[in-house]
N, C-alpha and C positions, 0 to 999 in steps of 0.2 A: 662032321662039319669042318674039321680044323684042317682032317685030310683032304678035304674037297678042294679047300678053300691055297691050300699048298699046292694040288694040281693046276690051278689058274695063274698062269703067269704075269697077269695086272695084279691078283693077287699078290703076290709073292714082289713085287718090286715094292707094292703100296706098303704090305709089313715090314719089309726091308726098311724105308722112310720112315713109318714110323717105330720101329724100333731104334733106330739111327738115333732120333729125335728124343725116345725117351731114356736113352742111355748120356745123353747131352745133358739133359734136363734134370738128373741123376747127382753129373759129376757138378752144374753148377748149383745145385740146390748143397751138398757136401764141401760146397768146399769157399762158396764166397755167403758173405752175410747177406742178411735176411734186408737189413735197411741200406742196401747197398746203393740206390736210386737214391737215398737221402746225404749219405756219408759221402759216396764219394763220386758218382754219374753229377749230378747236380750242384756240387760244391766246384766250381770255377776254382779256387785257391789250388786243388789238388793236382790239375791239370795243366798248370803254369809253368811250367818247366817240359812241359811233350808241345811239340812242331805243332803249328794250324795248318790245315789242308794240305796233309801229307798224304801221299799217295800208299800202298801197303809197299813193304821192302822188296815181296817180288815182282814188282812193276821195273825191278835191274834188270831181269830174265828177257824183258822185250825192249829195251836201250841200247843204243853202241855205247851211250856214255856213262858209265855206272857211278850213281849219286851216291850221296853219304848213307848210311842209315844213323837214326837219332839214336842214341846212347843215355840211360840214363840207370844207373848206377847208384846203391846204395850199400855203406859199409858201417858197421857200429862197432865190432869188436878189431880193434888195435893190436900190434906189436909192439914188445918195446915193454919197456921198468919206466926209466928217467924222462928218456927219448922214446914217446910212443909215434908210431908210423899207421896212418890208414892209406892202403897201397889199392889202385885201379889199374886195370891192365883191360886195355886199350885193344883192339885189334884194327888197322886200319888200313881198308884196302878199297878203296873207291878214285876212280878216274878226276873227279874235284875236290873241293877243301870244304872243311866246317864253317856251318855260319858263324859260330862261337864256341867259346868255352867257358863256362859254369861253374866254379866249387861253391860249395853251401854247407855249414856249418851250422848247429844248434845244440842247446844245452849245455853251453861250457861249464863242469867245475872244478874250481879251485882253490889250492891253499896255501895263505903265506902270499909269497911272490908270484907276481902277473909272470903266464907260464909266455915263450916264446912261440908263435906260428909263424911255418913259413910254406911256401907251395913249390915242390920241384916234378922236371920231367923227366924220364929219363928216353930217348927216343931211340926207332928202331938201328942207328948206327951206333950207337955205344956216347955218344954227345948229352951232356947234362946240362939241361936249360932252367936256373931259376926264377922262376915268377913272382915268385913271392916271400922275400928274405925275412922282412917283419912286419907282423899285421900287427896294429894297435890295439891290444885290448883295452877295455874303459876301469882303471885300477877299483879299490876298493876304495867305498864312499867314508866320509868319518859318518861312525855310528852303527857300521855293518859289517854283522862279524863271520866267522868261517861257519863252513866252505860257503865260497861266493860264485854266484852263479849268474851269466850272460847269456844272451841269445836264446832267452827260455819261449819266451812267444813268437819271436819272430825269427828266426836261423839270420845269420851272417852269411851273406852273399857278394864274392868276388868276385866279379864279371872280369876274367882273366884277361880278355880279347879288346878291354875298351880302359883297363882302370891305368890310368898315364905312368904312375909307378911301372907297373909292368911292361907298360909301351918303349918305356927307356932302357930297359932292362933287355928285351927280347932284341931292338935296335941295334943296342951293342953287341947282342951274340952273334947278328945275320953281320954286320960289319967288320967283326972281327973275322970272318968269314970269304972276307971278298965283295959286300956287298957297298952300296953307296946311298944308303939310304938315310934319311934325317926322321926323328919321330914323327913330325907333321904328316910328311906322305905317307909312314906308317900308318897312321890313326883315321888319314882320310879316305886314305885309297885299299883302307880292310883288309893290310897283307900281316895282320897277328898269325890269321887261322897258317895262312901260306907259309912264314918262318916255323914256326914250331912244326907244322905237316909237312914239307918241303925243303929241295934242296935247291941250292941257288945256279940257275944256268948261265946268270952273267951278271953281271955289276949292274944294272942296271934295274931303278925301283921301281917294279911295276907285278903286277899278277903273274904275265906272263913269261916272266922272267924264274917263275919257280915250277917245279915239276913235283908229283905226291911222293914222298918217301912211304913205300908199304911196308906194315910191320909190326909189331906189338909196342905200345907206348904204355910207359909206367907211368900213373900219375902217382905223387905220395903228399899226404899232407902230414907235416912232422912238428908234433909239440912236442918242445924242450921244456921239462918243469919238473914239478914234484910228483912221487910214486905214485900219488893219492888223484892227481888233476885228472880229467878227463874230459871226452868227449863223448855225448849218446850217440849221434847222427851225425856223419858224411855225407854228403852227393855230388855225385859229379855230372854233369851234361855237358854233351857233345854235342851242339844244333846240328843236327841232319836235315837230308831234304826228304826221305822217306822213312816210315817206322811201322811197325807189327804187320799183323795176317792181314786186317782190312784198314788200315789207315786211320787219319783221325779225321777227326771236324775241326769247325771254324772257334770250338776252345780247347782243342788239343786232347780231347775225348779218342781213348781209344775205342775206334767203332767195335770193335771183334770182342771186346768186353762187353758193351750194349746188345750187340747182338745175342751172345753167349747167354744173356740173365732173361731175352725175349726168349727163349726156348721155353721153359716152364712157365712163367707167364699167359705164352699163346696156348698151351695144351691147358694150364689151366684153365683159363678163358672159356676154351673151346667145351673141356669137358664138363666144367661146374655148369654152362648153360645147356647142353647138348644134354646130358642126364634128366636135369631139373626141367626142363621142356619138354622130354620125351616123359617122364612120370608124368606130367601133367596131363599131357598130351595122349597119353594113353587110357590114360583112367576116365578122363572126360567122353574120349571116345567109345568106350567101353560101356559105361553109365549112359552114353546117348544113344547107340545099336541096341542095344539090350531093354533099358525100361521104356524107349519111344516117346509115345505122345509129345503133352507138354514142355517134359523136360530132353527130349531130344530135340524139338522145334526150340526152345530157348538157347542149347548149348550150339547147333548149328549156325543158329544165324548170325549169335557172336563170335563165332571162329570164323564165320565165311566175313565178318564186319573187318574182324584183326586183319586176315588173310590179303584182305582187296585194300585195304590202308596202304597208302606209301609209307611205308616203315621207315626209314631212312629219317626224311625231315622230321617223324614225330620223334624218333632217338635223338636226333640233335636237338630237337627244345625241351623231353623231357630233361635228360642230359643237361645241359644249360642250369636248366631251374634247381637240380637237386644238389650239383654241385661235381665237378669230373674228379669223381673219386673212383676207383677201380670197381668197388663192389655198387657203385650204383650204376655204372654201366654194366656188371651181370645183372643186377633187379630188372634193367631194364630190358636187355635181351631176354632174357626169361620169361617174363610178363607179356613179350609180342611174337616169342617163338614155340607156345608150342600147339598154335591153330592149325596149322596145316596135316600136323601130325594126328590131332582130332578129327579132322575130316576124313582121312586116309583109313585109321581105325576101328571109325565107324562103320563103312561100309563093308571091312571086312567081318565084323561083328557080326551083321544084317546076315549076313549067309552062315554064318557059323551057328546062330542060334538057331536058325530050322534045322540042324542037324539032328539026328536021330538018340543020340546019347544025350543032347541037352534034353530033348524033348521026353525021354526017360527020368530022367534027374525032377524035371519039373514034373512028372505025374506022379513020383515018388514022394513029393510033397518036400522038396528042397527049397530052401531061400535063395531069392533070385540073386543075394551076396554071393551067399556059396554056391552057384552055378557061377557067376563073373570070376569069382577067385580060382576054382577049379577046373571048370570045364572051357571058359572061356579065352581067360588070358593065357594059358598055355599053350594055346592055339595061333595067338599072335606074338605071341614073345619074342620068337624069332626074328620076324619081320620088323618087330620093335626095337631091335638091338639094332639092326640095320639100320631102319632109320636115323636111330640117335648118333650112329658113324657118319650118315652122310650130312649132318645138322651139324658136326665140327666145325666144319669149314666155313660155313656161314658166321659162326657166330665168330670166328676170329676173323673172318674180312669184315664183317661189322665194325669190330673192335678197332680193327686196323684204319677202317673211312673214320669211324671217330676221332680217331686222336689225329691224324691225317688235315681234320679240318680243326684243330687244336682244342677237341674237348675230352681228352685221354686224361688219364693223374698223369702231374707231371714229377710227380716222387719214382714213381717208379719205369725206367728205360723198356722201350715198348717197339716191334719193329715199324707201327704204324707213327708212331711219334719221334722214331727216329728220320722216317721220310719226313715226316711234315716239319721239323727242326732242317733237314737237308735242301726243302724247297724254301721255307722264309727265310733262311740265310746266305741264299747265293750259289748252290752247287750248281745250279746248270749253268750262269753264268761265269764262275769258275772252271767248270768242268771236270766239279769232281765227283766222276763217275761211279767211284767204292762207294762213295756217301750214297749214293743212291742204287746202285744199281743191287747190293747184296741184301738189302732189308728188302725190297722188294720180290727179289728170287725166292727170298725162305720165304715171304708169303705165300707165294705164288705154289713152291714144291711141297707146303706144308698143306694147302687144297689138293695138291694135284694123289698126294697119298691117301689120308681119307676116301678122296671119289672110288682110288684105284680099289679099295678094299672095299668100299662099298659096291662098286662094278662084279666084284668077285663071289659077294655074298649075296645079290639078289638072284640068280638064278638057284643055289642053295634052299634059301626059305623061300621062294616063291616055286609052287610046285608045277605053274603050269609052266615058267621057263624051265624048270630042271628037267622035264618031257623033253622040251623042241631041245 
């Protein structure tokens, strides 16, 4: 079968897909948490420091004009005894300037004497800009004794690009330089990012008066204090206008993370109802070909009842009522997908059972169990496997209209819920096309594999296409 199934070249692209898919599905089930959709996809605080509606960084590759990429950097272990240094190194080669610059601090401790911080840069012609000579820490309170600790809940945040200290500071350096600028026009007219990234083409204070100096920038943030002070957490951000594989959303959500965690998700989806339908589905079928009368007139009518149902709108109000939790939208595709599959099984039963070795088994004085368990299902098994491949697909485009029309869990990142998050917040109005256009392809290429392997295996188990 496996041979066969390798000689078909829709074959052979469709297990390509999904093996692709479950080697994806693999590395994000090993390697990011389990409440990922809780901790950190759904937590806005986590995301506040990455660009909104950033395009992915190789959207440079089709630009004459090449944007920043977002930079966002984190460092905890320090150099240094007295004088410890957390050092970023910068690379900066894009055709415009940073929206800003960012350092962020948390968990300072210390002891004895309030330690000195200060922020320096050191830029790609050997020029040392400081930013930041002395931050104020808030001393020890009477009554609080060592080590004393700040910035534990909330990090220290110097918005390098706007805080007036530094506006004066950076003033002086471009001035001292040739330049004719006063901090006001500095501050209004947003030439921080321009002096520290740039060099000055003429005296005159304006944007276009600086061109990007490309090249490696050292950031350092340097506490002077005791052997014992420290810091847990650094971070630096660079506002860029683009960042990662698929860009973000409208909170700074890297999409290529959402998408990455919908991998396993959709296969599980797919699989836990596509199994649990087709067992169903089979066995019903099989119990209705076989013992007839009554109870195959009772099992048909309710499959052919399910079958003819618009599905769709009964999923969104069953859905609705129970509550959009993951596993009740599989209860529910389970409970309405595996009728078709009974009807399909049944009639192959119907011909199976007048065969000659059933009709042995049953003069031989077999239980009509053990002719279904034996003689019967081995017969369709095949075809049964099949069909349960080509019921994947259904059950993750289901999933996907669900949350789509926003009744998905919202804990956990989903590619149907990342469209429907992309249409209520503005991307076509925007026009951002990553947001949309890559959840929708892996939907689309994650059907298009199934079919193809199901297209590969029906002439296999079905023996009068393996004839033609």
């Amino acid at each position: 079968m496996i041979r066969e199934l390798l000689k078909n070249k829709a074959g052979v692209v469709g297990l390509s897909i999904l093996m692709l898919f479950a080697i994806i599905s693999l590395y994000v089930v090993a390697t990011f948490p389990l409440d990922y959709g809780i901790r950190y996809w759904s937590n806005p605080l986590y995301w506040q420091d990455y660009p909104k509606l950033a395009p992915p960084k190789w959207y440079n590759y089709f630009t004459k004009t090449k944007l920043v990429e977002h930079y966002v950097e984190d460092v905890t272990i320090p150099s240094g005894d007295d004088v410890k240094r957390w050092v970023f190194y910068y690379y900066f080669d894009a055709d415009t300037f940073p929206q800003g610059v960012i350092l962020k601090y948390s968990n300072l401790t210390f002891y004895r004497d309030v330690p000195i911080i200060s922020v320096v840069v050191t830029r790609p012609d050997g020029q040392v800009v400081t930013l930041v000579d002395f931050d104020p820490i808030p001393p020890p309170r009477p009554g609080e004794g060592e080590p004393y600790r700040r910035f534990v809940e909330s990090p220290r945040t110097l918005v390098l690009t706007t805080d007036p200290a530094v506006v004066r500071r950076v003033t002086s350096f471009v001035n001292a330089r040739g330049g004719q600028c006063t901090t006001t026009e500095v501050r209004d007219r947003g030439l921080m990012p321009h002096i520290i990234f740039g060099n000055l083409r003429n005296s005159t204070c304006s944007a276009e008066s600086f061109e990007p100096l490309h090249g490696v920038y050292v950031f350092e943030l340097v506490m002077s204090g005791g052997v014992n002070d420290t810091i847990s957490h650094v971070r630096l951000v660079i506002q860029g206008n683009v960042y990662g594989m698929m860009g973000t959303d409208y909170l700074g959500r890297d999409i290529a993370e959402g998408l990455l965690f919908g991998f396993p998700v959709a296969l599980l989806i797919g699989g836990i109802v596509a199994i649990f339908a087709t067992i169903i589905g089979v066995a019903l079928g099989i119990i209705s070909g076989y013992i007839g009368g009554r109870v195959d007139e009772g099992i048909q009518r309710f499959a052919d009842i399910l079958a003819n149902l618009p599905t769709l709108p009964i999923l969104i109000l069953l859905v609705f009522i129970l509550g959009p939790k993951l596993s009740n939208v599989v209860l529910v595709l389970i409970a309405f997908g595996w009728a078709g599959t009974t009807i399909i099984i049944r009639s192959m039963v119907l011909s199976v059972k007048t065969s000659v070795f059933v009709e042995a088994a049953r003069l031989a004085g077999a239980s009509s169990w053990w002719i279904m368990r034996r003689h019967i299902l081995p017969q369709i098994l095949p075809y049964s496997f099949a069909l349960m491949i080509f019921s994947v697909p259904g059950a993750i485009l289901a999933e996907a209209s669900l949350s789509f029309l926003g009744l998905g869990d919202p804990s956990i990142p989903t590619w149907g819920q990342i469209l429907q998050q992309a249409y209520d917040n503005g991307a076509l109005q925007n026009f951002a096309w990553w947001w949309i256009l890559t959840p929708g392809f892996l939907i689309v290429l994650t059907a298009v594999g199934f079919v193809l392997v199901f297209f590969a295996l029906e002439p296999i188990v079905n023996p009068r296409l393996r004839r033609q």
